[in-house]
N, C-alpha and C positions, 0 to 999 in steps of 0.2 A: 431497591428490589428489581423495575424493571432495568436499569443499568446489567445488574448480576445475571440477570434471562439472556440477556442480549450478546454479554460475554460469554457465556455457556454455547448459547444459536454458532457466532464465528468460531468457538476452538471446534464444535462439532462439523463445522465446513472443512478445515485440516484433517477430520478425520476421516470422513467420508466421498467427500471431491474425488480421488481418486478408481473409486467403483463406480463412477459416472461414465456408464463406457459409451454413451453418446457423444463423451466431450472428446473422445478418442478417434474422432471420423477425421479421413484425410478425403479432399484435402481440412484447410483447420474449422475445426467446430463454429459452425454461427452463432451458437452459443455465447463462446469465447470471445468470441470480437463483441457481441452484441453486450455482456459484464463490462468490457473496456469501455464501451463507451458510454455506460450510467455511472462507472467510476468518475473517467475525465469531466463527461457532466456535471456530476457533484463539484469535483474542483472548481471549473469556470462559474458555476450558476451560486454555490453556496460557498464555500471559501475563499477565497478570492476576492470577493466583494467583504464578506467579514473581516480578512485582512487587512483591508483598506482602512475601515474603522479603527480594527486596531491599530494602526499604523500611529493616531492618535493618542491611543493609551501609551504607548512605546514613544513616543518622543518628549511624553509628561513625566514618563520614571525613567527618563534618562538623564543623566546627570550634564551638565552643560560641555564639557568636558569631549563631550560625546556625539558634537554637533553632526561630524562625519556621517554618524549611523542614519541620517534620515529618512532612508530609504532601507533599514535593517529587517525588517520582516520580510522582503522579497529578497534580499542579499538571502537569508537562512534559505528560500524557497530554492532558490538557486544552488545550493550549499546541497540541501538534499537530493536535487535532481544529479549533480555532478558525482555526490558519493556511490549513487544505485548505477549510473552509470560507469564506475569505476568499479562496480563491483561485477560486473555480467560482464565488460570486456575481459577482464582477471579471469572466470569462470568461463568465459569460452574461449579462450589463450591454451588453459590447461587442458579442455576436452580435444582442441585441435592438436596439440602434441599429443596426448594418448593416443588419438588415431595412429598419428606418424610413427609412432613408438611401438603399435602393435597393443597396445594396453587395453584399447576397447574405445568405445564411444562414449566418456565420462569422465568427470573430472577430477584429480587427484584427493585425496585425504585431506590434506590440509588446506587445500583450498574448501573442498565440500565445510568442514569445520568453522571457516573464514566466513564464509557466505550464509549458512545457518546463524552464527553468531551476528551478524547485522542484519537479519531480516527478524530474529526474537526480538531484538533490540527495536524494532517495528512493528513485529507485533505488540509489543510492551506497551510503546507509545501509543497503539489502537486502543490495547485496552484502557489504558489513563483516559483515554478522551472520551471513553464512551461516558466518564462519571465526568470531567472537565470538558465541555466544549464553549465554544464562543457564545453561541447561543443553548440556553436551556429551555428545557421541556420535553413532553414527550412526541410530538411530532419530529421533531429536531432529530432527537434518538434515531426514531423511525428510519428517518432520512440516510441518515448518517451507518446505523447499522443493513439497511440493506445495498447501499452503496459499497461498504469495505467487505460483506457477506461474498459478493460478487469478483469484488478484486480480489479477495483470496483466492475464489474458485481458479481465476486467472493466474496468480502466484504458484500455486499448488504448482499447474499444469507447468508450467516454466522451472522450477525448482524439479519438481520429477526428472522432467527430460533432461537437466544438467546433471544429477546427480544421482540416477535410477535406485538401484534398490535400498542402499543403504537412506535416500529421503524417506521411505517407508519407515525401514524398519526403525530409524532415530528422528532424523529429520522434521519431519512432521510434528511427533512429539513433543518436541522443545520448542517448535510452533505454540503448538496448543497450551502447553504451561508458559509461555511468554505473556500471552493473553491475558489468562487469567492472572498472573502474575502482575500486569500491569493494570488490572484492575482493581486488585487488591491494596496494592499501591495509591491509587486515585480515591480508594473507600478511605484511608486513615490519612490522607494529604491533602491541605488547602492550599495552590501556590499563585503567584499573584497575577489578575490575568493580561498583562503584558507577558510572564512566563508562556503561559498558555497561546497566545499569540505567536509566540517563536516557536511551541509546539508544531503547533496546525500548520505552522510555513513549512517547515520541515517535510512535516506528512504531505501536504502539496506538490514540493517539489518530486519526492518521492514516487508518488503515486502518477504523475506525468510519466516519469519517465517508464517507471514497470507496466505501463500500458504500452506505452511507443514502443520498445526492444520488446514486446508479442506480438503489435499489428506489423512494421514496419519492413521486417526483412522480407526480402522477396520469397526465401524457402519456408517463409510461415503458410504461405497463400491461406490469408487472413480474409474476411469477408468485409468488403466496405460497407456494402449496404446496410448488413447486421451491426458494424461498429457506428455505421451513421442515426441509423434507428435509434441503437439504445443509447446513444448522448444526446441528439433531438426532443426524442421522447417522453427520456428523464429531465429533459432540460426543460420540454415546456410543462411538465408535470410539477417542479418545483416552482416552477413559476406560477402556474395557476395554483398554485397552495402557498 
């Protein structure tokens, strides 16, 4: 049940993020950098060290065979950071030719379609973990659900500006049923948790890099102090709990 609350809280962040028009200040919202940095928090302070554990469970259901993989839950972390990042250089290839072209400041059809299709594919995975995570309970949740509540907020805002109106009027949506879809998914699924393990790597890599391609470019003029706050903050907050 609280799992189901929780997945409802983030599809309703896709819906609404967008009429947050404080998050719309230039230069970029402190806001925004300040999400980025209780996401990457989560990563270093709570996954990543859960990782490690796993890393344990993944070398006991690995078949001998398979010696290579020893280091395989950070090979996926890696795996995920390399595909978000293949996805936003792609996504802003095509907005730079539209310029040139005269088309507008956005990115083609079929890439907007490409790019939607692996970030539901991510939210899917959100949803799945909110019922499967490394750690259970409900502070865990807590944790976890206002940590990805925020990255969205941050996603939203980066998906909008690559892909203006049509993110509204579809985009988003297939967000929000991605979600819940992959919650639904994790309610009638038990899979084993070295699976969940290569889960979570994934999501890690992930979420590194869709924080860095918002704080990093210099035309974001992103706020350090608000991204150092909210990974500090969060950080000794998970810690002292």
């Amino acid at each position: 049940m609280n799992t189901g609350i929780c997945a409802i809280a983030l599809a309703i962040i896709h819906l609404f993020s967008g009429q947050l028009r404080f998050l719309k200040a230039k230069p970029r919202s402190r806001w925004l950098s300040f999400g980025s940095g209780v996401s990457v928090a989560y990563v270093f302070i709570h996954i990543l060290p859960e990782l490690s554990k796993a890393q344990v469970t993944l070398q006991n259901s690995l078949n001998i065979g398979f010696v290579f993989l020893e280091h395989h839950v950070y090979l996926v972390a890696l795996l995920g950071l390399a595909v978000f990042y293949g996805l936003e250089r792609f996504a802003n290839e095509s907005r730079q030719h539209n310029q040139k072209t005269g088309k507008g400041d956005v990115t083609s059809l079929d890439v907007f379609w490409i790019h939607i299709a692996s970030f539901a594919a991510y939210n899917a995975l959100i949803g799945y973990l909110l019922v499967h995570r490394e750690e259970s309970g409900f502070k865990s949740l807590l944790f976890f659900s206002f940590a990805m509540a925020l990255h969205f907020v941050v996603n939203d805002n980066g998906l909008r500006e690559n892909h203006k109106e049509v993110y509204d009027r579809i985009g988003r949506w297939l967000l929000v049923a991605a979600i819940i879809f992959g919650w639904v998914i994790g309610i009638g699924t038990q899979i084993h948790q070295a699976a969940i393990a290569v889960l979570f790597a994934f999501l890690a890599g992930g979420i590194v890099l869709n924080v860095l391609k918002e704080e990093l470019p210099e035309q974001r003029e992103s706020r350090f102090w608000a991204f150092a706050l909210g990974a500090f903050g969060y950080a000794i907050f998970l810690l002292a709990l």
